[in-house]
C-alpha positions, 0 to 999 in steps of 0.5 A: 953932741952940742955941735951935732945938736943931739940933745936926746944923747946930751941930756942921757949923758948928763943925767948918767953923771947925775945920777952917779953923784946921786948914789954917791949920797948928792941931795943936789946938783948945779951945772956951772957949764952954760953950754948944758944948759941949752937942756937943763929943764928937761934935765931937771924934769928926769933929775933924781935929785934937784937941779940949780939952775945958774941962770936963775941964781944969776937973775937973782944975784943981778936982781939983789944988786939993782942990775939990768944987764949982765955980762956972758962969756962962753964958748961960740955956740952959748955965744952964738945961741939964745938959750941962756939968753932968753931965760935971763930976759925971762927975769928981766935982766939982759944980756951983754955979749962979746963981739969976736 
């Protein structure tokens, strides 16, 4: 879905397992994956429950430690991509990617 760029399909997908953890007594859910989160607020828009955003917490944690930059590592298309990138700059941390 994220290689055909089919986040409609995505995002369904994700709110599906978030929901089943809803109903199963969850008060909230965080993504650990970086690739979902190329649509994580339009998750977090239609979540039953709230979503942790792991960029944010990463801004966060980056701030408390006095950081500029921080390190990514993901698969191609987060490398590749500037998704999760931009939100970090959002908060003013910059990102260092890998050369592969």
């Amino acid at each position: 879905m994220v290689a055909r760029r089919n986040f409609d399909k995505l995002t369904e997908y994700l709110l599906s397992a978030i929901e089943e953890r809803y109903k199963a007594s969850a008060n909230l859910a965080a993504i650990g994956a970086n690739t979902l989160y190329i649509i994580f607020d339009r998750a977090k828009n239609l979540s039953s429950i709230p979503l942790i955003s792991i960029v944010e917490e990463t801004a966060k944690r980056a701030e408390d430690l006095k950081m500029e930059r921080v390190g990514l590592l993901g698969n191609k298309f987060t490398m590749e991509e500037d998704f999760f990138k931009k939100e970090l700059l959002r908060f003013g941390v910059k990102t260092a990617v890998p050369n592969y």
